[in-house]
C-alpha positions in Angstrom: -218.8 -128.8 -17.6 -220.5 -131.2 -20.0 -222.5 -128.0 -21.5 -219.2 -126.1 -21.8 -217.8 -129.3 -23.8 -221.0 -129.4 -26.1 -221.0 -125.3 -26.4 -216.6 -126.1 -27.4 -217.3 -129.0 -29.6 -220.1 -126.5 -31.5 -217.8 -123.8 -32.5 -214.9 -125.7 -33.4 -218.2 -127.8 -36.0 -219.3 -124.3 -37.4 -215.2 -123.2 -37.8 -214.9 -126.3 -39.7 -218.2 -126.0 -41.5 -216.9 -122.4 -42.4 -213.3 -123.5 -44.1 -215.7 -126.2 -46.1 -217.9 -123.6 -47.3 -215.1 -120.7 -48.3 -212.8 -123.9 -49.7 -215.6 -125.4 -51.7 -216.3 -121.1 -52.9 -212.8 -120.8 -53.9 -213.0 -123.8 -56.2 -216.4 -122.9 -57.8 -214.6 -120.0 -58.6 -211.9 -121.1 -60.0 -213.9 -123.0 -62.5 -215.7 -120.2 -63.5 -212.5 -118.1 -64.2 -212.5 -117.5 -68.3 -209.7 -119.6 -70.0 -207.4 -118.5 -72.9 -208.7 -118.8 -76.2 -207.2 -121.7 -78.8 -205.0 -120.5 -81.3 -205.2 -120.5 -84.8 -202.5 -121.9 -86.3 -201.0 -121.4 -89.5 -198.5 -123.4 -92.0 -196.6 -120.9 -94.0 -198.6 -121.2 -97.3 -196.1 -123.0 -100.1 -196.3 -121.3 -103.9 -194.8 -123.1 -106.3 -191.5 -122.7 -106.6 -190.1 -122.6 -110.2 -187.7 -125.9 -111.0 -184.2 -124.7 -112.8 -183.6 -126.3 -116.2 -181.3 -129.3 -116.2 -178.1 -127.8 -115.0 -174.9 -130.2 -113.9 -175.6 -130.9 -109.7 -172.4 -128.8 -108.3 -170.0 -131.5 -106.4 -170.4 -129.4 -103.1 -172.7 -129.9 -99.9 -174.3 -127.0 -98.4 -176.1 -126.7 -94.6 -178.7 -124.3 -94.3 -178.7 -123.1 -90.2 -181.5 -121.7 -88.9 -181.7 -117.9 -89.1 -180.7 -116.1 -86.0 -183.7 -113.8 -84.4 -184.3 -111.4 -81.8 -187.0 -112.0 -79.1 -189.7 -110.5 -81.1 -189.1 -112.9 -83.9 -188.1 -116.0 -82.4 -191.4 -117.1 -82.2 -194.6 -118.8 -83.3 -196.7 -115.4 -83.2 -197.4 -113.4 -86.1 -195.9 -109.9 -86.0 -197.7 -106.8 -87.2 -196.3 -103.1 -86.7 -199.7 -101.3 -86.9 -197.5 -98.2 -86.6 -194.2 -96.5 -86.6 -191.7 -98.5 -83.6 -194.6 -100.3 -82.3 -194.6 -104.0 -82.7 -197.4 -106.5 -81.5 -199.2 -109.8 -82.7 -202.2 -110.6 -84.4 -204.8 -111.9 -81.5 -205.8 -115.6 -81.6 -203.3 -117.1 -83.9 -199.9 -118.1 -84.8 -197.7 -120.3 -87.1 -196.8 -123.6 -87.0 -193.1 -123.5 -85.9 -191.3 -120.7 -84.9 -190.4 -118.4 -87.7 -186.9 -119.3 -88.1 -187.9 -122.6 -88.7 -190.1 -121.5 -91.0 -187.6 -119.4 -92.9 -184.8 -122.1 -93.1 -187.2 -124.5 -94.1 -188.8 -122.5 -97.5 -185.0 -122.0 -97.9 -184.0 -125.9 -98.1 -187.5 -126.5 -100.7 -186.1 -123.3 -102.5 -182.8 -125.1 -102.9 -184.0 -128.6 -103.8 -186.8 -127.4 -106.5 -183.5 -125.3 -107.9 -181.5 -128.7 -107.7 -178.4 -127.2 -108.4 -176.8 -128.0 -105.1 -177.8 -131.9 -104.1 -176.2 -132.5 -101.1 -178.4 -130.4 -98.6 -178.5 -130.6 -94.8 -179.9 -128.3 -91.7 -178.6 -127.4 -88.4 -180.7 -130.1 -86.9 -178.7 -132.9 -88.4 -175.2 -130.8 -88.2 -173.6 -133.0 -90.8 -170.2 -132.2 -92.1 -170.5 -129.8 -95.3 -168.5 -127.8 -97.5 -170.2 -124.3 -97.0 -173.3 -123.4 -94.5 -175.5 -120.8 -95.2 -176.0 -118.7 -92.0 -178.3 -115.2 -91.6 -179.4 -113.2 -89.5 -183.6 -112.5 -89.3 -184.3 -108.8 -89.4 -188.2 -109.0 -90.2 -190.8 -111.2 -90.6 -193.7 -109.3 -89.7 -196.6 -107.1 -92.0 -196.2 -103.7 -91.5 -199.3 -100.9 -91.8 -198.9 -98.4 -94.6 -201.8 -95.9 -94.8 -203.9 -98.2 -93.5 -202.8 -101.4 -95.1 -200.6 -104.4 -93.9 -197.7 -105.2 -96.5 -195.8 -108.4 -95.6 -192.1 -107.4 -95.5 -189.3 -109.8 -95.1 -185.7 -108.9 -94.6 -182.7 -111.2 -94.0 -179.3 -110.9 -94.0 -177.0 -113.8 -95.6 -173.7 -115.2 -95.2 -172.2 -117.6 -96.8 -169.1 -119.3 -94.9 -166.4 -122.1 -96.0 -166.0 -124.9 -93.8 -162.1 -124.6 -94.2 -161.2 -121.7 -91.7 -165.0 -121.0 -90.8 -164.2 -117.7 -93.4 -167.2 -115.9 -94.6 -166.8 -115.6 -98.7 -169.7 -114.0 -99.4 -172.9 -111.8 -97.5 -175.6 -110.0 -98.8 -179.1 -108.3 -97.6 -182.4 -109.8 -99.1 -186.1 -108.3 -98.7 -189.1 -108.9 -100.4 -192.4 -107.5 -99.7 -195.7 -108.4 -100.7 -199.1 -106.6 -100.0 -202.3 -108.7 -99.4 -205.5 -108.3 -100.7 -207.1 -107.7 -97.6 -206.7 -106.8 -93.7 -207.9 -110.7 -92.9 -205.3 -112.9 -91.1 -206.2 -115.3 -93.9 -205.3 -113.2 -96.8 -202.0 -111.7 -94.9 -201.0 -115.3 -94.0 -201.2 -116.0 -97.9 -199.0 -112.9 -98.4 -196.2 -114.4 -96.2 -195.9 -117.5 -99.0 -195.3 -115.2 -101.7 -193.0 -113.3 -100.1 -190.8 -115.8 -98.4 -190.6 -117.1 -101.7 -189.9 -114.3 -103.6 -186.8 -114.0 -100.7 -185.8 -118.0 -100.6 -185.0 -118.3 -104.9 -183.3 -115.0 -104.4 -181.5 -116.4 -101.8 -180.2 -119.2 -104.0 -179.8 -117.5 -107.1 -176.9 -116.0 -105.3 -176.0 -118.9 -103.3 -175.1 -120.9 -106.7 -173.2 -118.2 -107.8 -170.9 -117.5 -104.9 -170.4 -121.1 -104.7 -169.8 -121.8 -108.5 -167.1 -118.6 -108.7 -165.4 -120.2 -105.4 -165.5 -123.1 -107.7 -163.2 -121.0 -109.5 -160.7 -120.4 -106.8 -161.9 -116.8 -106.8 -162.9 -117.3 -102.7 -159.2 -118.3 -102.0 -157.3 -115.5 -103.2 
């Protein structure tokens, strides 16, 4: 009986010896399992943005919401369509903050350099204001062209009256701007220009809607 015990006690000392081994495998190789590489991440590069000459500051305040995106474009990776209904991202980096963010934000520098409109707000602060400025995001991406990227923006506008939530005035931007290069660097650049190229456009209009509503033109 007492060699049957020693012969039990053995095998149940090698089964555990066993799990020990196979546990103490699995871990090695989960260490050795490769990780995901670190982004690169990019601020939207900031061109100067031309200053308006001294104009009267228009008595109204103005939000500026955060464009509305689909899924593609609602985040912090940077779009390319290497071809025709094909969208992807470029490997290894992204921006800062989602696009959006990024968008509404060039939009509110855009607006202060012009400093025709001085009472500014975002969506993140939703304080009361006379008109908001709300769009929708249709690109924000480079797109291949025989070979090339071109950076193409596109964003569609509204401009809405706090009184009755009524849209006075909407309107389609796009600008487009081709980068030297195929290098993330030099398309990231390309992205600056163009988003403000789209942004001063953006409030070239915005002023004007809002000046001929001055005139009681949006209430008729």
């Amino acid at each position: 009986m007492k060699v049957r015990k020693l012969d039990l006690c053995s095998s149940q000392f090698a089964i555990a010896r066993f799990l020990a081994v196979g546990a103490l495998a699995l871990l090695s190789g989960c260490s050795v399992l490769p990780r995901q590489a670190p982004l690169d991440t990019f601020m939207l590069p900031s061109p100067s943005l031309s200053r308006s000459e001294v104009q009267a500051v228009l008595p109204v305040s103005l939000r500026i919401s955060r464009p509305i995106a689909g899924v593609q474009l609602s985040g912090q990776r940077i779009v390319v369509v290497p071809e025709d209904h094909r969208v992807s991202v470029y490997k290894g980096v992204s921006w800062s903050d989602p696009a959006p963010v990024l968008l509404r934000d060039r939009l509110m520098d855009a607006f202060r350099a012009d400093g025709r409109i001085g009472a500014l707000s975002n969506d993140e602060l939703r304080l009361q204001a006379d008109y908001e400025l709300v769009s929708d995001l249709q690109a924000f991406q480079s797109e291949y062209r025989n070979g090339s990227p071109e950076v193409v923006l596109r964003l569609d506008a509204r401009l809405v009256q706090r009184n009755g939530r009524r849209i006075v005035a909407s309107r389609q931007f796009e600008a487009r701007h081709r980068p030297p290069g195929v290098e993330v660097p030099e398309v990231v650049e390309s992205f600056g220009q163009a988003s403000t190229v789209l942004a001063q456009a953006v409030v070239s209009w915005t002023v004007s809607e809002i000046e001929r509503c001055g005139s009681k033109a949006c209430a008729e």
